[in-house]
N, C-alpha and C positions, 0 to 999 in steps of 0.2 A: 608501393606500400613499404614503410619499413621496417626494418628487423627490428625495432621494439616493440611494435604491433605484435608481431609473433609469439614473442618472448613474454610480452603482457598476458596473451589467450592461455599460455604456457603455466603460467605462475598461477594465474584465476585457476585455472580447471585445479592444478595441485593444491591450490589453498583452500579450497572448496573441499574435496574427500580430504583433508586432513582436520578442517574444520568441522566434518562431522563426524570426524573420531573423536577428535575432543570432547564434543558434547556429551558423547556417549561413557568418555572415560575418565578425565578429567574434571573433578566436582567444583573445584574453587572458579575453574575459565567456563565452563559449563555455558549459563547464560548468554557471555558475551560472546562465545564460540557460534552458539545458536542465531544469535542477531544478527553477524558476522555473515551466516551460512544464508539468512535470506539474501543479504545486502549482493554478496557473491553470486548466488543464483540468478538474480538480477538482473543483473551486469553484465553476465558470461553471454547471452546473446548476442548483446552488443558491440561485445569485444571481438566476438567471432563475423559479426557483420565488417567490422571493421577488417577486419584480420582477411576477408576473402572477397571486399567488394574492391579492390584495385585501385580504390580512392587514393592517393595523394592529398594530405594534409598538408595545410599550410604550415606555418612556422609556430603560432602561437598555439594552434590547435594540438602538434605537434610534443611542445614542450608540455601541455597537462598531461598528453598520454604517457610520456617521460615519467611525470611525475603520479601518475596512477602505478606505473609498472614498479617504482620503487618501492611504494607503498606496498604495493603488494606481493613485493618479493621479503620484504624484512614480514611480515605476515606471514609467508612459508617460514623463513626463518624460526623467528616466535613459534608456530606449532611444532617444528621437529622437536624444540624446547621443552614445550608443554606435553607434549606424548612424550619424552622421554624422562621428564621426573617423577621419582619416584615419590608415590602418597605419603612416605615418611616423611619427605623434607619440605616440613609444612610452612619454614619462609620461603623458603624459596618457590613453591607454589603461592603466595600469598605474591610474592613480589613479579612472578607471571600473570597472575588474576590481574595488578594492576598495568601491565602493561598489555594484555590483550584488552583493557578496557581503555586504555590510550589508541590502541590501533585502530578499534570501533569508533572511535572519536573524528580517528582520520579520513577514514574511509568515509562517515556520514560527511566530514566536512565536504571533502572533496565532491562527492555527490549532490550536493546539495549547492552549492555552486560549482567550479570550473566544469566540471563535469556534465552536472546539467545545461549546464548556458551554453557552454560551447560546441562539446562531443555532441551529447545527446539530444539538443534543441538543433544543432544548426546544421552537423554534418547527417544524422540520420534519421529527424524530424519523430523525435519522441511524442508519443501522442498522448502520453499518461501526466498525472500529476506527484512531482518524485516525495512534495513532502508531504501527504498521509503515511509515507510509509516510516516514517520517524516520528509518529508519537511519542514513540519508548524512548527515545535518543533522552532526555532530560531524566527517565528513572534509570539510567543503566548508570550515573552518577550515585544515584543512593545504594548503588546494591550493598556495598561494604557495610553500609551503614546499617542496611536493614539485615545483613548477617550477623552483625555483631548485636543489634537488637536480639535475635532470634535467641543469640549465644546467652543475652541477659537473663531472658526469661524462659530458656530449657526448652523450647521446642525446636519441632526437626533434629531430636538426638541430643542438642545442644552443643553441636560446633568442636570447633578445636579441642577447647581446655577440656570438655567430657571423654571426646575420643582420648585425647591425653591420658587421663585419670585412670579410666578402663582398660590402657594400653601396660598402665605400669599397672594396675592390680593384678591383671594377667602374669605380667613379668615376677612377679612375688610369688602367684601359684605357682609358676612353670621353674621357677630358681627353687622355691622351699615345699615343693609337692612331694615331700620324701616318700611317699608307700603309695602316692600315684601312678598307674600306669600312664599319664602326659607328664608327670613331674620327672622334676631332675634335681638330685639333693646337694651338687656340688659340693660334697664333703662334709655336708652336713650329718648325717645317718651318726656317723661313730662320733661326732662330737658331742651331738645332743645325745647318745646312750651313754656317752660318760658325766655327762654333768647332771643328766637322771642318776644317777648310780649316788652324785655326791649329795645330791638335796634330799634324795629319798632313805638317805644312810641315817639309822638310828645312834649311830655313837656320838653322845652330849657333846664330844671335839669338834663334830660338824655343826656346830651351829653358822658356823660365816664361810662361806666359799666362793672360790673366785674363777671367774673364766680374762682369760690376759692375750694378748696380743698385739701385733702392730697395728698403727693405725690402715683402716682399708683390709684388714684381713676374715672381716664377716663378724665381729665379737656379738656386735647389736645384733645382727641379726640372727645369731645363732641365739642370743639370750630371749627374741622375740618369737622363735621357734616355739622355744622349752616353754613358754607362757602359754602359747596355745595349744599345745598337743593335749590330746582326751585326755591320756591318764595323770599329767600333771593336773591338770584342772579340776578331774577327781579326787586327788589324791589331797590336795590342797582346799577340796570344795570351794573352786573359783576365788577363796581370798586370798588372791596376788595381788602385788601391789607394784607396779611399774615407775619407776621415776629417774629421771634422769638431770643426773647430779651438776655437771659444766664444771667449769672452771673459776667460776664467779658466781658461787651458791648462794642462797639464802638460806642459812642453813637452820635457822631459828624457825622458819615457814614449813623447810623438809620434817626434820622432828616430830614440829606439830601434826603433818600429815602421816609420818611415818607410827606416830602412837594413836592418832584416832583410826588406822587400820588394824591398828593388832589389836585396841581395846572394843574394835569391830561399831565404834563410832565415827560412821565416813564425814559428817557435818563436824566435825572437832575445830571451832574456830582458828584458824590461822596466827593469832594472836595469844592463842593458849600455850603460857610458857610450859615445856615439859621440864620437870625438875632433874637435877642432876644424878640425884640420886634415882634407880630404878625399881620400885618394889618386885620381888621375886615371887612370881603369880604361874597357873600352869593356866591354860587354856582350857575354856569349860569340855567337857566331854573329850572327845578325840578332836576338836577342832586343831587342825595346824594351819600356820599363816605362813608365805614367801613374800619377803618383800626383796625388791630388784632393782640395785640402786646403779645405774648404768652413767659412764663417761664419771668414772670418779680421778681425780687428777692427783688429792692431797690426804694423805697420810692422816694428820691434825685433824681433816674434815670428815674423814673418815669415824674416826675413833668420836666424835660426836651424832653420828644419826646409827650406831648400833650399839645395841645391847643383848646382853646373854640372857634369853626368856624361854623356858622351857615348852616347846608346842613353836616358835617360831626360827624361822627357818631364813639367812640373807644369804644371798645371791650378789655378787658385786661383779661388776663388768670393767675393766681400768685398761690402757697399756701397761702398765705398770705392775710388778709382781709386788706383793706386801708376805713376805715370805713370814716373819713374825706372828702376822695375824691371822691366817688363814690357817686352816687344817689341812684344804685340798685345793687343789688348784688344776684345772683345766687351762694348757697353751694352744691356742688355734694353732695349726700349723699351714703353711701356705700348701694351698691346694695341690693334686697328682696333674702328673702331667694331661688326660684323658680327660680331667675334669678341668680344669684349665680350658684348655680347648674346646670342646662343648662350652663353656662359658659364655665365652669368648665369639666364636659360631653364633652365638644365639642372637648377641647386640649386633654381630656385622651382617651376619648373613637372615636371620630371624630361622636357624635349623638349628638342628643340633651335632652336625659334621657338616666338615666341609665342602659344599656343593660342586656340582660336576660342571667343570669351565674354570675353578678359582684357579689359581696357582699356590698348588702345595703349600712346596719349599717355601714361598715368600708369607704365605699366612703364618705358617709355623714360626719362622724367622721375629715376627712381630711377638706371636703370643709367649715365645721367649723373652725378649724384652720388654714386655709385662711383668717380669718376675712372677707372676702365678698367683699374682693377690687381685680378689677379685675386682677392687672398685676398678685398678687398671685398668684390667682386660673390661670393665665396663665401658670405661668411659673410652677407651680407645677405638674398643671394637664398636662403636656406636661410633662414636666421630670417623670410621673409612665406611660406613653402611652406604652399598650405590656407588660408593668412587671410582674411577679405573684405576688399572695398574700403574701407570704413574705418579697416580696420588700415593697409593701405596707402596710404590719404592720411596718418596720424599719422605714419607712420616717412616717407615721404616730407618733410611740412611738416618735420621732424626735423632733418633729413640739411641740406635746403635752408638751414636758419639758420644752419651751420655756415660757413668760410670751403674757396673750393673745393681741392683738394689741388694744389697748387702748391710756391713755395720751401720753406715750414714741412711739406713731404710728412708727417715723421714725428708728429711732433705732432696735423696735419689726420689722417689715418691712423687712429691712436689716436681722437680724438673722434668717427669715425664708427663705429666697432668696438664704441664702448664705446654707440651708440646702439641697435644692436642686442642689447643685454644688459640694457638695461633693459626690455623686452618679456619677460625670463624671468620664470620662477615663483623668487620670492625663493629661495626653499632652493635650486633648483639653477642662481640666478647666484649663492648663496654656497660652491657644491661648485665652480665656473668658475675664482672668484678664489682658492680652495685652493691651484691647479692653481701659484699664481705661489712656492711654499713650498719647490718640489725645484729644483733646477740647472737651468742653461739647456741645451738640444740632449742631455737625458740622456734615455734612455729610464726610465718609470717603469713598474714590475711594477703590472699591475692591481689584485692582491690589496692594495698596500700602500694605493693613494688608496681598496679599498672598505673596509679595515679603519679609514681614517681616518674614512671620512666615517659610517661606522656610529657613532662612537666619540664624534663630536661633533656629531653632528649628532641623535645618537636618531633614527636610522631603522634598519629593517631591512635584510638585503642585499639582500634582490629589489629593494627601492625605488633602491639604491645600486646595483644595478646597471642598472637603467630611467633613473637620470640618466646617467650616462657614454654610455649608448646615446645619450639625446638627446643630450649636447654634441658629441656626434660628430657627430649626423645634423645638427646645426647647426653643422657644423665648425670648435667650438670648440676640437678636438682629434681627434689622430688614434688608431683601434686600430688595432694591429699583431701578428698574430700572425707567430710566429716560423717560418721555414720549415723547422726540422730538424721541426716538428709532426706536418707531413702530415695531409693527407685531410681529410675536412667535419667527419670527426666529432671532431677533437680541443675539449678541454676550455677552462675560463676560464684556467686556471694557464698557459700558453703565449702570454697575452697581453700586450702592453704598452701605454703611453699615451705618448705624444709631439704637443708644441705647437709650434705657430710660434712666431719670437721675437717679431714684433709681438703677437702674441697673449698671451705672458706680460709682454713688455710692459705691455699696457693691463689685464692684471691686477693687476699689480704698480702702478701710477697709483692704479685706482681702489683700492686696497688701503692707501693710503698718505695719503689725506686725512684731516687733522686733526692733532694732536699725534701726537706717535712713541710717545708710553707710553699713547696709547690706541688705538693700532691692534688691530684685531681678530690681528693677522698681523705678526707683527716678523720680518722677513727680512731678510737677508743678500743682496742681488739676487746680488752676486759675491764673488769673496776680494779683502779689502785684497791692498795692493802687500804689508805686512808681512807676512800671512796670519795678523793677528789680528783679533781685533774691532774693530767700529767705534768711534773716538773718541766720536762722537754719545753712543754706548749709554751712555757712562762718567759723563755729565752726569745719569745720572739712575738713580745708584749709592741715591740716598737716596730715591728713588721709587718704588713699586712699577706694574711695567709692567698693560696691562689684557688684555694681550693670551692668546690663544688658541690658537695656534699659533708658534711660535719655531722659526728656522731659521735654522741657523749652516754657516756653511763658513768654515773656517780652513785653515793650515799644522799645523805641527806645535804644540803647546800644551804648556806645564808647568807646573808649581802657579801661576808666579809671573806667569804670562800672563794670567790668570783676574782678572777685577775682580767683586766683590760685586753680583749683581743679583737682583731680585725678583719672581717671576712668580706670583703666587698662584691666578689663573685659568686659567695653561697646561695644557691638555688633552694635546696632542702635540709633540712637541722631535723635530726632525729637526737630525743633525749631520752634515756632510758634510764630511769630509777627506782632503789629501793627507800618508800620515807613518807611519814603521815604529813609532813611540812616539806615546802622545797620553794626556795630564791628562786625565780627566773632568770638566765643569767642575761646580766645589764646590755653587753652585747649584740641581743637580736635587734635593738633598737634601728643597729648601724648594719643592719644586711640588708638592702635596699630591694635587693633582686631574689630576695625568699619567696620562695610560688609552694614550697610546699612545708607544712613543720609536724612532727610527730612527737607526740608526746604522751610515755607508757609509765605508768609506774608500776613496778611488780610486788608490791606491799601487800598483804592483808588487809590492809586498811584505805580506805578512800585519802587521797592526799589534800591537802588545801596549800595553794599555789598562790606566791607571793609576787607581786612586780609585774602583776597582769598586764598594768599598762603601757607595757614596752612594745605589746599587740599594733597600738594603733599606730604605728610607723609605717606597717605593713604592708602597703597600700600595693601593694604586688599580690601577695598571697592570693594562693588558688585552690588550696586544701588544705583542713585543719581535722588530724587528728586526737584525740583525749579518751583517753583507756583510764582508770581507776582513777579518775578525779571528781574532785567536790568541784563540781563545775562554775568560774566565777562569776560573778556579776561584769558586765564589760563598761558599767557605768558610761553607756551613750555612744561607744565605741561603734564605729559603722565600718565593718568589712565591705567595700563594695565591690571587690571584684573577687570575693570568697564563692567561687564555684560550688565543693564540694566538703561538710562537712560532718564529722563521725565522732561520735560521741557514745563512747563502749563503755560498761561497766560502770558509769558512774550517778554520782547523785544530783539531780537536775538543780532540787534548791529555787525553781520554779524559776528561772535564771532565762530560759527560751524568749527571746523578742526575736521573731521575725523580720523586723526594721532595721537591723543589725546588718541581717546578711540580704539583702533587696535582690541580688542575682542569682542565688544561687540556686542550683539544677542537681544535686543531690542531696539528702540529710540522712543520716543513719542514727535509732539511736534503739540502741542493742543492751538490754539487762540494766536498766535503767525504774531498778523496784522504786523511785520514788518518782517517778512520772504516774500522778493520778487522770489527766487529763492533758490535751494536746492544745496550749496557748492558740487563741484564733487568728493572733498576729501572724500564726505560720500560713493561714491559708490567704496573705497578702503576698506572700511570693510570687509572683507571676512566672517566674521562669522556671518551678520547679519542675522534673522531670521525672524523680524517681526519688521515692519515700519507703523506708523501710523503718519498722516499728517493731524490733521483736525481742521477746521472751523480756518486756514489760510487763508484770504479772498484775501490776494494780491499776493498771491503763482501762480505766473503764467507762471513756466517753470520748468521743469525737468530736469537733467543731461541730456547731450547724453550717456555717459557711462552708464545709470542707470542698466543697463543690465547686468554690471560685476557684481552686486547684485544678483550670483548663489546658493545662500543659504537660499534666502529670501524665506519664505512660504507666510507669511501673509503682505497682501499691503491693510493700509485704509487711503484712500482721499479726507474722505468725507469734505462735504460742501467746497470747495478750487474751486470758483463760475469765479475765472479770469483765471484757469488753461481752457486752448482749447485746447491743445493736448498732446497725451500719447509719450514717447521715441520710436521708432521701437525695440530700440535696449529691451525693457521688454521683449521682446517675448523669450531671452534666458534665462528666469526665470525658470528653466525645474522644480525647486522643488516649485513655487511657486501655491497655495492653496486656497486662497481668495485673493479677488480686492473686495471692497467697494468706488465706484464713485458716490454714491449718493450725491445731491444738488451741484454736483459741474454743474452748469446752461452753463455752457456756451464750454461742452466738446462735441465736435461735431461726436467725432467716436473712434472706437478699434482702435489699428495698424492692418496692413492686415493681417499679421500672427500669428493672436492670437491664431489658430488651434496649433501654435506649446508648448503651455503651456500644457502638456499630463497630467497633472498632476490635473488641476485648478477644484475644487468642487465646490466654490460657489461665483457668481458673485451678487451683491447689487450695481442698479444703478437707484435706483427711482430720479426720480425728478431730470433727466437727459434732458429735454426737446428737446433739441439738437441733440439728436441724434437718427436717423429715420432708419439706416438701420447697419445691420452688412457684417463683412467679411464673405468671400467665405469659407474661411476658420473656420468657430465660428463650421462647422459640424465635426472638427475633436477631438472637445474637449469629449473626450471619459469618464473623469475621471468625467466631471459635472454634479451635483446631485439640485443642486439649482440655481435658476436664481429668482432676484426680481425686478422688474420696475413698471413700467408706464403702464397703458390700452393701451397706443396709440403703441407700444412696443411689447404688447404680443402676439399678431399675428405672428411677425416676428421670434420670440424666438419661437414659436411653429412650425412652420417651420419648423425652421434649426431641432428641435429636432424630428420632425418627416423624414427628408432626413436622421438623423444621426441615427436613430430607438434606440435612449435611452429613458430612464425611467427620463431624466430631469423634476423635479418639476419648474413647473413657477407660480410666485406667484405674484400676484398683489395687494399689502396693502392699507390700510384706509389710506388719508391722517388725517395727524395730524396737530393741528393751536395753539397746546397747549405750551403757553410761559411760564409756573411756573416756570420752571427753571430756568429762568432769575433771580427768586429771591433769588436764594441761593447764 
């Protein structure tokens, strides 16, 4: 017998108990570990008949057990892997997920022939049949798929991006918990009792005050403290007013919103000019207003969104001192040593001191050069979370070479920031430096950075959504779900993305080395003074750029605004404007290779867009966004390999043909008041997959065909308050997953055969008022795992699940009355 006989019995038995620790610990390898664990079980008699019957192997028979025993040695391998990473570093378990589901691969290969034919038919006369036992071998290829389904539509917890979400709303209680016994104030305590001191101050000098700092020193969030604490919100009777200013305001938009809050008119049209002049009015009764105009950069723009109004109270947040203007002024100062630390602990270690086994000296050594400001010590002590010590001497020695953060703060800041991002995994510090392509202080929809980074990057969404988790959990940025959402169980689509500005910052830096026409990323950091293009750009009219990404923000544009440029490798063009008219510029004609295009305008008003028909060049495009547009006509225009298209905020103009877009597999069309009815052309789509219809208020009929939509998994309708009834014909939706009918107020019932949806997991219909009973039928829904409504509701939904004897969850959530959103 030979000693790789041995050695094979050796590896099996270990691969085996480590493969059913996995099961047991590791959630992402889970499945595959478990398949893995029969396949092993299996086998191990075999191996050991081999291993102790004295048989002599031929040469070929020989060379498979060779090749079983490597297999199954990098298989122990992989598991020491997979038990040893930690639950936080969510690529890196994603990128173990897929290779324990390669090794399952291997192993079924190899069983299923050499294995069988040779070893097990010939040398010890198997008497079983080896393939019933790989049914599953063809779904353990979907699992990703069916997780990030899961992830779609919020059940099972809702996957990564939720844990995400919940991980940093934690981290915000446990950082700004000031008079919690789990919270930790980080130096908060005495900053917010002195800028209470200066808001709450009667002397008429205080009408404007200022809180100043460096960038990353907490300013935002110490102004986002003082907003929600009880007796501020008291004392102001909740009319505060949050806004955040940039670099590249609109400042005629702010005004308007900043005097429909103090004239206590929140619908104050956007286009309602405020005159120059201010009438001198006191606020009825004791009412007092705060408005909080945060990341103010400029003097000029300043001195246009405040006025001296007796009863109201500004708050202004800057780096910058405006010594002239202010009365009082609050300087953050960088954190105590103690709090630092804790800090610091918190992102590396998840304690709040340094745990017993670290090394001291060497942690302190770091949270020193952090300079004591906190986004540092965030992001730092987040990027060595789990390392060994050798990682932590390299980033250490790192950090020390630099100059300490002193006068050149911003500058020194950035070099340490960007130290930490070279320890990522290339692809996702290239999804990091994406991040510097959308506006400063805007929030960014999820969907749009996972459709981008799908698009150029050649990855899947699970993988695209396993980086964002990491850059958060390395808080490279932040998730934000939206609070009209409610409850654990809502979806990705209610999520957004938002960075520090040091942060886009030092993306925008390192994004920027080299010549301009070879940057991977030609952006626009802000808008000219003029709100056209950069001069720069115009010098290399005769050159073709290299780049990959292109991102414009302008003013208003007309044919003759536009200079000749050449992108021949851009993948995705994001154009961000303020302007009721806007040129398309001539140029996308000649981007041959554009898969993705984005197009925001941030006006009060709906835009109407000129030189539509540079579209149909497009013949690549794979996702088209449209935010506040008078949506155009495409006059015959056929997208055919348009995937994925969203269409937010604007006015339809009855413009929807179906036959336009023939492939595509999402449609989004979000705050769309002039959609009265859904064109029947859309239920020709055959490949649609996922339709989302929401906070359409006058949307109050459906196709009848809607039903030839047999591909469609996912259906959200939420808040669409004049929609009353469902098509019958939905019920032949056989692959369809989730239905969200929440706030739609005035929908009075299922179709009767909604038992024929065999497929449906989870229905979301809170704030359905309407509707008091279900079909006969709702007991045959076998595949359903979630139901969410109303108290008045869940009676009946317990019910049906107890005639249907399933394990349906029914959930009845908090309502929410929370409007913030309105002001983004």
């Amino acid at each position: 017998m030979a000693l790789t006989d041995l050695f094979t019995g050796e590896i099996a038995s270990d691969l085996w108990k480590m493969l059913i620790t996995i099961s047991r610990k590791a959630l992402r390898c889970k499945s595959s570990a478990e398949q893995l664990i029969t396949y092993v079980r299996e086998i191990l008699p075999t191996i050991e008949e081999i291993k102790y019957s004295g048989v002599e192997l031929p040469a070929p028979r020989q060379s498979q057990l060779d090749r079983l025993s490597e297999i199954l040695r990098s298989g122990v391998e992989l598991s020491h892997q997979a038990l040893s990473s930690s639950r936080w570093n969510v690529y890196r378990n994603f990128q173990l997920a897929k290779k324990m589901e390669k090794l399952e691969k291997h192993v079924t290969r190899f069983l299923q022939v050499p294995m069988q034919a040779h070893i097990l038919a010939d040398v010890h006369h198997a008497r079983f049949e080896m393939a019933e036992r790989f049914d599953r071998v063809e779904a353990s290829n979907r699992r990703m798929e069916r997780f990030l389904e899961e992830m779609k539509i919020g059940v099972n917890g809702g996957g990564w991006v939720e844990e995400a979400v919940k991980s940093m709303q934690e981290d915000e209680t446990w950082v700004e918990g000031c008079n919690g016994n789990n919270g930790f104030s980080v130096g908060l305590d005495f900053g917010k009792k002195k800028v209470m001191e200066m808001v709450f101050s009667n002397n008429d000098a205080d009408w404007i005050v200022g809180i100043c700092g460096i960038g990353g020193s907490g300013k935002t969030t110490l102004a986002r403290e003082l907003c929600r604490d009880d007796q501020v919100r008291c004392y102001f009777k909740d009319r505060i007013l949050f806004l955040t200013v940039s670099q590249s305001p609109n400042v005629e938009q702010l005004r308007a919103r900043i005097w429909g809050h103090i004239m206590g008119n929140q619908g104050l049209n956007g286009n309602y000019v405020v005159p120059q002049w201010m009438p001198q009015f006191e606020c009825k009764g004791e009412a007092q207003v705060l408005v909080v105009l945060d990341d103010v950069w400029s003097f000029s723009v300043l001195e246009q969104l405040v006025w001296k109004i007796p009863g109201c109270k500004f708050l202004v947040v800057s780096r910058f001192r405006f010594p002239t203007f202010f009365s009082a002024t609050y300087h953050v100062e960088l954190l105590g040593e103690e709090d630092a630390l804790s800090l610091f602990c918190h992102h590396a270690f998840g304690e709040k001191s340094i745990p017993l086994g670290a090394n001291v000296s060497l942690v302190k050594q770091v949270v020193a050069e952090c300079g004591k400001l906190p986004l540092a010590l965030k992001v730092i002590g987040a990027s060595l979370r789990d390392q060994n010590e050798m990682f932590w001497l390299s980033v250490k020695s790192n950090l020390s070479q630099g100059h300490s953060i002193g006068e050149s703060y911003e500058i020194n800041l950035i070099d340490r920031m960007a130290i930490s991002t070279n320890y990522l995994p290339e692809k996702i510090k290239e999804c990091f430096l994406d991040l510097c392509s959308f506006p400063e202080d805007r929030k960014i929809p999820l969907e749009i950075l996972i459709n981008m980074w799908v698009e150029i990057h050649d990855i899947r969404e699970a993988e695209a959504y396993a980086i964002a988790v990491e850059l958060s959990n390395k808080n490279l940025l932040t998730l934000v779900k939206e609070a009209r959402a409610g409850g654990m169980y809502s979806s990705c689509f209610e999520i957004s993305v938002t960075q520090h500005d040091t942060l886009r910052d030092l993306a925008l830096i390192l994004s920027k080395r080299g010549s301009i026409h070879e940057h991977r990323r030609l952006v626009m950091a802000q808008r000219e003074e003029n709100g056209l293009l950069p001069k720069e750009w115009s010098r290399f009219q005769n050159r073709p750029f290299e780049a990959q990404i292109v991102s414009i923000n302008t003013g208003e544009m007309t044919e003759m605004d536009w200079f000749e440029l050449d992108f021949p490798k851009a993948e995705v063009l994001i154009i961000n404007f303020t302007s009721s008219d806007y040129f398309l510029p001539p140029f996308i004609s000649k981007m041959p290779n554009l898969r993705a295009l984005i197009i925001v305008n941030y006006s009060t008003s709906y835009v109407r867009l000129h030189n539509v028909s540079v579209l149909m060049n497009l013949t690549n495009l794979r996702s088209l966004w449209l935010e506040k547009v008078s949506t155009p006509q495409f006059s015959g225009t056929v997208l055919k390999n348009l995937s994925k298209l969203f269409i937010v905020l604007c006015q339809i103009n009855n413009s929807l043909d179906g036959k336009q877009f023939p492939n595509l597999s999402e449609l989004t069309l979000d705050h769309c008041n002039d959609l009265t009815y859904l064109p029947s052309s859309i239920c020709g789509i055959k490949s649609l997959r996922n339709m989302s219809l929401t906070d359409c208020h006058n949307l109050s009929q459906l196709p009848v065909e809607f039903g030839n939509l047999k591909s469609l998994e996912i259906l959200r309708l939420y808040a669409c308050p004049d929609l009353e009834t469902l098509p019958p014909s939905m019920c032949e939706m056989k692959k369809l997953k989730y239905i969200d009918i929440s706030q739609c107020t005035n929908l009075t019932c299922f179709p009767k055969e909604i038992g024929r949806l065999v497929n449906l997991e989870k229905i979301d219909m809170r704030e359905c008022p309407m509707i008091r009973y279900l079909p006969k039928s709702a007991v045959s829904l076998r595949s359903l795992q979630l139901v969410i409504c109303d108290e008045e509701v869940y009676g009946t939904w317990r019910d049906v699940a107890e005639m249907a004897k399933s394990n349906v969850h029914i959930q009845v959530p908090e309502q929410h009355f929370d409007l913030d959103w309105l002001q983004e």
